[in-house]
SEMARNU-160764 format. One line per 10 residues: their letters; for each residue z, x, y of N, C-alpha, C, O. Coordinates in steps of 0.001 Angstrom, whole numbers, plus 500000, padded with zeros to 6 digits. Atoms other than C-alpha are relative to their C-alpha. Layout:
// residues N
A	Z/X/Y/Z/X/Y/Z/X/Y/Z/X/Y  ...;
//
This chain:
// residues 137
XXXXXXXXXX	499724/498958/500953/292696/576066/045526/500255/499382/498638/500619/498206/498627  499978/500241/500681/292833/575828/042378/500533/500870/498748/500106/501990/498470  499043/498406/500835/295384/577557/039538/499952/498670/498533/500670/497670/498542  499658/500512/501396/294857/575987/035750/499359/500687/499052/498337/501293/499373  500134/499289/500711/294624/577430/032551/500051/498829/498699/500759/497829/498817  500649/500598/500938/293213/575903/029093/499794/501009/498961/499000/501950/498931  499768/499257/501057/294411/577137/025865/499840/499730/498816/500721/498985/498389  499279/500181/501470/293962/577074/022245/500319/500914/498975/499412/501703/498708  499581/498908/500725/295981/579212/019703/500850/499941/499125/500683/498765/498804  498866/500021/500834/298759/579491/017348/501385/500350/500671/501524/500756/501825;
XXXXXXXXXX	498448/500015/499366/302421/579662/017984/500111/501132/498884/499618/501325/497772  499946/498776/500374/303830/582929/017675/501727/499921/499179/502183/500812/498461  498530/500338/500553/307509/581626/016548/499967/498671/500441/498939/498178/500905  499436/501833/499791/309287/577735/017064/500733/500841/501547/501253/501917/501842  499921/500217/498962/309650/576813/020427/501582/499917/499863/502150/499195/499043  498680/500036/499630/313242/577600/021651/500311/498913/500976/499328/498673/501677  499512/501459/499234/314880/574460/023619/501136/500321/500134/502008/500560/499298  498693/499610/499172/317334/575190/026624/500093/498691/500818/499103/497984/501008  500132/500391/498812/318807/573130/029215/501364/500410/501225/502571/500646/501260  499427/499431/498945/319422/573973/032469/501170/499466/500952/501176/498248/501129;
XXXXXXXXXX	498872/500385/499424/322644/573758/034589/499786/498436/501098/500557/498036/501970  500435/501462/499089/321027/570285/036262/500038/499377/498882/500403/498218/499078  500342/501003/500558/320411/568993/032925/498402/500229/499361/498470/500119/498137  500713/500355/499913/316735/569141/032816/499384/501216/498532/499547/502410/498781  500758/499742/500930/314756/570288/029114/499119/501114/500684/498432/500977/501696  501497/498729/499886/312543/573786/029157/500038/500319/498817/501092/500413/498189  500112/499330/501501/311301/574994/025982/498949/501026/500108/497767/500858/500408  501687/499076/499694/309296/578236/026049/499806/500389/498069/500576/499940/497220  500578/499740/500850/307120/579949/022920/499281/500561/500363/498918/500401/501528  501021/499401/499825/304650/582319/022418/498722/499186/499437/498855/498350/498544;
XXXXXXXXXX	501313/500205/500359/300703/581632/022136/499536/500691/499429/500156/501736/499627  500855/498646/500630/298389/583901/020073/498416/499235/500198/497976/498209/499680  501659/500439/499542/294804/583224/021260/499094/501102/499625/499064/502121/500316  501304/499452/500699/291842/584738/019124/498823/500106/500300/498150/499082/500189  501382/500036/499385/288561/586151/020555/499410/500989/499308/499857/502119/499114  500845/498611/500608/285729/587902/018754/499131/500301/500766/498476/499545/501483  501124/499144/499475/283656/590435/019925/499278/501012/499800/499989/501974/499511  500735/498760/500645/281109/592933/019097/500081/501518/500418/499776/501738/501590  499944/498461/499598/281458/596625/019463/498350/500470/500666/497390/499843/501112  501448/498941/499280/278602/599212/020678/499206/499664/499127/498086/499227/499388;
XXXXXXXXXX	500973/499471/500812/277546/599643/017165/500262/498486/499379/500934/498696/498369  500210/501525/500092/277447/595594/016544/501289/499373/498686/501354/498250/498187  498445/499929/500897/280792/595725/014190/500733/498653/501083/501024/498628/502279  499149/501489/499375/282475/591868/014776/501460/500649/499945/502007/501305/499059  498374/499507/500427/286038/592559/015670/500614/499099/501004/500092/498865/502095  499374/500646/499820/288895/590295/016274/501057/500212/501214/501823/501038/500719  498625/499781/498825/291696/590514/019670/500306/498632/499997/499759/497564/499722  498768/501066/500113/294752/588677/020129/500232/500214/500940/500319/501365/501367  499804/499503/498482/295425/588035/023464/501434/499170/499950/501436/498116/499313  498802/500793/500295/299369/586883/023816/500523/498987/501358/500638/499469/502485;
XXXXXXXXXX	499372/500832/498263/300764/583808/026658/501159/500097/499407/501261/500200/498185  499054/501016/499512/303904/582865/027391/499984/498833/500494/499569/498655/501639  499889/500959/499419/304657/579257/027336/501272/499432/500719/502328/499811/500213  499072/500803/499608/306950/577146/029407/499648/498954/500019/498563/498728/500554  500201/501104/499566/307335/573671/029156/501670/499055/500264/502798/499064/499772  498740/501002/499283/309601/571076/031090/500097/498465/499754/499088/497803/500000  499500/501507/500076/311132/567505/030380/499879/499701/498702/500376/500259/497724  500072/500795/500824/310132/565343/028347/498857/500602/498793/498830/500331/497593  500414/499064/500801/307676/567776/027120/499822/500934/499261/498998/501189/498383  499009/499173/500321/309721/570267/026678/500859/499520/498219/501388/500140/497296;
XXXXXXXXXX	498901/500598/501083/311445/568096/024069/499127/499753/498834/499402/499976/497655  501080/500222/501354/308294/567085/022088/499450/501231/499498/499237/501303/498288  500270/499087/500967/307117/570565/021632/501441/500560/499178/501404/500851/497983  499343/499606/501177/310350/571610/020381/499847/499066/498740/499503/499563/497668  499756/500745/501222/310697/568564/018019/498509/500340/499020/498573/499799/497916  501683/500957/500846/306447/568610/016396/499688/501298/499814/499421/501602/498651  500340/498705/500288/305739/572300/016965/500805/501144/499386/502001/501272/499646  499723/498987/500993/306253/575179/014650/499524/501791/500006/498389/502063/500397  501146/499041/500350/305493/578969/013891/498931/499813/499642/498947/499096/498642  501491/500419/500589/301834/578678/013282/499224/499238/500659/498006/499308/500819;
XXXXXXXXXX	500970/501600/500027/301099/575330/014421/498610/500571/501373/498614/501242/502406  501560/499871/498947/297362/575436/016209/500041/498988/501123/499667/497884/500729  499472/500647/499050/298291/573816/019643/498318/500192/501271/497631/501213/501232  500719/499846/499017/295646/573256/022634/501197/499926/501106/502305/499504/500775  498761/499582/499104/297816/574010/025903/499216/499589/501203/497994/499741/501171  500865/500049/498762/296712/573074/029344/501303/499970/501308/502247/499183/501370  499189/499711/498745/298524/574349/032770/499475/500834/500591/498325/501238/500421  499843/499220/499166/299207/576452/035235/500350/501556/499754/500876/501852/498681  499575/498435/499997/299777/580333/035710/500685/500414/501158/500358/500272/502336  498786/500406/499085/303061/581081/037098/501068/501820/500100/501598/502262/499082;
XXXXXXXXXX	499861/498457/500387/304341/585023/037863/501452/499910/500138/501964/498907/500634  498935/500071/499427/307601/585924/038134/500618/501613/499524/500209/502260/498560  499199/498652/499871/309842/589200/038518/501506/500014/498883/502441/499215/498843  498423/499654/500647/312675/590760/035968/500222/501309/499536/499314/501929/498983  499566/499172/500194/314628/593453/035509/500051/500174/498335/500568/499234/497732  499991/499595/501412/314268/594986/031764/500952/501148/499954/501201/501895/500900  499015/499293/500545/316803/596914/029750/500496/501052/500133/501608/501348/499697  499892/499354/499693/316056/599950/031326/500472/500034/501363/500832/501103/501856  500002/499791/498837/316563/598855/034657/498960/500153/500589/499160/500721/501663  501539/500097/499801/312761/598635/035233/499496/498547/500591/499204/497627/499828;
XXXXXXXXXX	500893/501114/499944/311289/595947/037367/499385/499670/499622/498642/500651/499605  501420/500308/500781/308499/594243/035533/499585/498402/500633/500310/497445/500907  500648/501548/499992/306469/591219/036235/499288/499264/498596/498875/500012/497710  500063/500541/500984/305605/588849/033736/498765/498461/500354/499039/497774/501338  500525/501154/499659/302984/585889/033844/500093/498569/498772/499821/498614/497573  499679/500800/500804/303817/582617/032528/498872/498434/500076/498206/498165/501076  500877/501317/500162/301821/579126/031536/500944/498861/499672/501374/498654/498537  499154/500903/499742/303952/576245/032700/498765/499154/499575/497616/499281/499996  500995/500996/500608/302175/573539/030771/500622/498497/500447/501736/497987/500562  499596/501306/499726/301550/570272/031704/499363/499094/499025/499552/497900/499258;
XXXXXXXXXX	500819/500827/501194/299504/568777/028675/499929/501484/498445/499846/502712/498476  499887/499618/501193/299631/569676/024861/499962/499000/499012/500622/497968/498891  501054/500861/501411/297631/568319/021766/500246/501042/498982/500149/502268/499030  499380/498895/501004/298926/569448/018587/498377/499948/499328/497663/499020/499710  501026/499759/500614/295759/570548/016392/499878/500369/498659/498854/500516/497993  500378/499784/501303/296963/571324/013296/500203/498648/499018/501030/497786/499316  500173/501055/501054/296199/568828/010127/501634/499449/499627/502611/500038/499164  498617/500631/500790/299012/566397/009356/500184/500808/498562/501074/501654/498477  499791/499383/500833/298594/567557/006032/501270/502072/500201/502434/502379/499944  499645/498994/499176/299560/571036/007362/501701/500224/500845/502620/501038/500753;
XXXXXXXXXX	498716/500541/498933/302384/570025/009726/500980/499462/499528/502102/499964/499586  498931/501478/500096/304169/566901/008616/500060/499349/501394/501114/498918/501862  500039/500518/498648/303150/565688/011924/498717/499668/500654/497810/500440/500344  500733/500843/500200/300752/563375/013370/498643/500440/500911/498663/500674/502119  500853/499060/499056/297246/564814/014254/499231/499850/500706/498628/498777/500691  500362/500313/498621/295865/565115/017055/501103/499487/501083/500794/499337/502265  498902/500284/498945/299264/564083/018741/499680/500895/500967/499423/502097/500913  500265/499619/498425/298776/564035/022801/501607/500156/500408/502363/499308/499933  499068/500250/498942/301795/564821/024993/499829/500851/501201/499238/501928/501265  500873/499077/499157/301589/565701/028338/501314/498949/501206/501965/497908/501114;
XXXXXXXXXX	499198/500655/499324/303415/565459/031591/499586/501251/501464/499646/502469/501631  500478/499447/498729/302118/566086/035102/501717/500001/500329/501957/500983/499627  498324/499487/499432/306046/566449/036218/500232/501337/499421/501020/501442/498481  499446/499488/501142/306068/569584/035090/500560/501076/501359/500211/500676/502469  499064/499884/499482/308492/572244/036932/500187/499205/501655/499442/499101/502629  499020/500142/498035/310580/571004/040342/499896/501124/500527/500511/502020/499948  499826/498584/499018/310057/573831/042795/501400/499833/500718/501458/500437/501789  498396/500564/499230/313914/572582/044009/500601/500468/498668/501821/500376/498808  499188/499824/501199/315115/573566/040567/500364/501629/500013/499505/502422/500399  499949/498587/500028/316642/577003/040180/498580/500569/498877/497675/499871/498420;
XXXXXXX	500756/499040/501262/314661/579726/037638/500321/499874/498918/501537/499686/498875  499691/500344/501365/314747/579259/034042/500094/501477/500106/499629/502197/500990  499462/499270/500098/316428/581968/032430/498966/501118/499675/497938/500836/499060  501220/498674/500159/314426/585595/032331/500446/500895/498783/500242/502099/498630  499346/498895/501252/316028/586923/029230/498663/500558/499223/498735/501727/498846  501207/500060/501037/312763/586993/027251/498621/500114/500796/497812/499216/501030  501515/499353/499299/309835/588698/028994/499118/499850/499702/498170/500369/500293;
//
């Protein structure tokens, strides 16, 4: 079987950086991923399709420190579901992209940060680790 996912897009805000009651770095962020496509009547038009990222460790730590609102990121992981209760009291499910590799893409110039920077980390969650926190759907 096979579960991976291959992303490139913009960051929808700066990567928030938690850690969990073991200790161990997660930083999630949104993606914004851009696809054009033509209508009936041949009119180009633009969709935004939105991820959720998670990332863990040591990776966790480099996207908070390098990534930004904006920054143009390639993303590469997994797709990961999980269940939470919303404000109403409404079950909802949610699907998430636990990343195990990330290449920043936007221009040093751009950034202040060095381009094409690789980081990447096959360790990416412990299935022995509790749930990162579900506040943010």
């Amino acid at each position: 079987m096979l579960n991976k996912i291959m992303l490139i897009g913009n960051l929808g805000k700066d990567p928030e950086l938690n850690v969990t009651q073991e200790g161990t770095p997660v930083t999630k962020f949104t993606l914004a991923v851009n696809r054009n496509t033509k209508t009936s009547t041949g009119e180009r038009k633009e969709e935004t399709e939105w991820f959720n990222i998670v990332a863990w460790r040591q990776l966790a730590e480099t996207c908070e420190r390098y990534l930004h609102k904006g920054s143009k990121v390639y993303i590469e992981g997994r797709l990961q579901t999980r269940k939470y209760t919303d404000r109403n009291g409404v079950e909802r499910t949610a699907i998430d992209v636990i990343a195990s590799d990330m290449e920043m893409l936007t221009p040093k110039a751009a950034s202040g940060t060095s381009e094409g920077y690789t980081a990447g980390s096959t360790d990416d969650r412990d299935p022995f680790l509790p749930d990162y926190p579900d506040d943010i759907p």
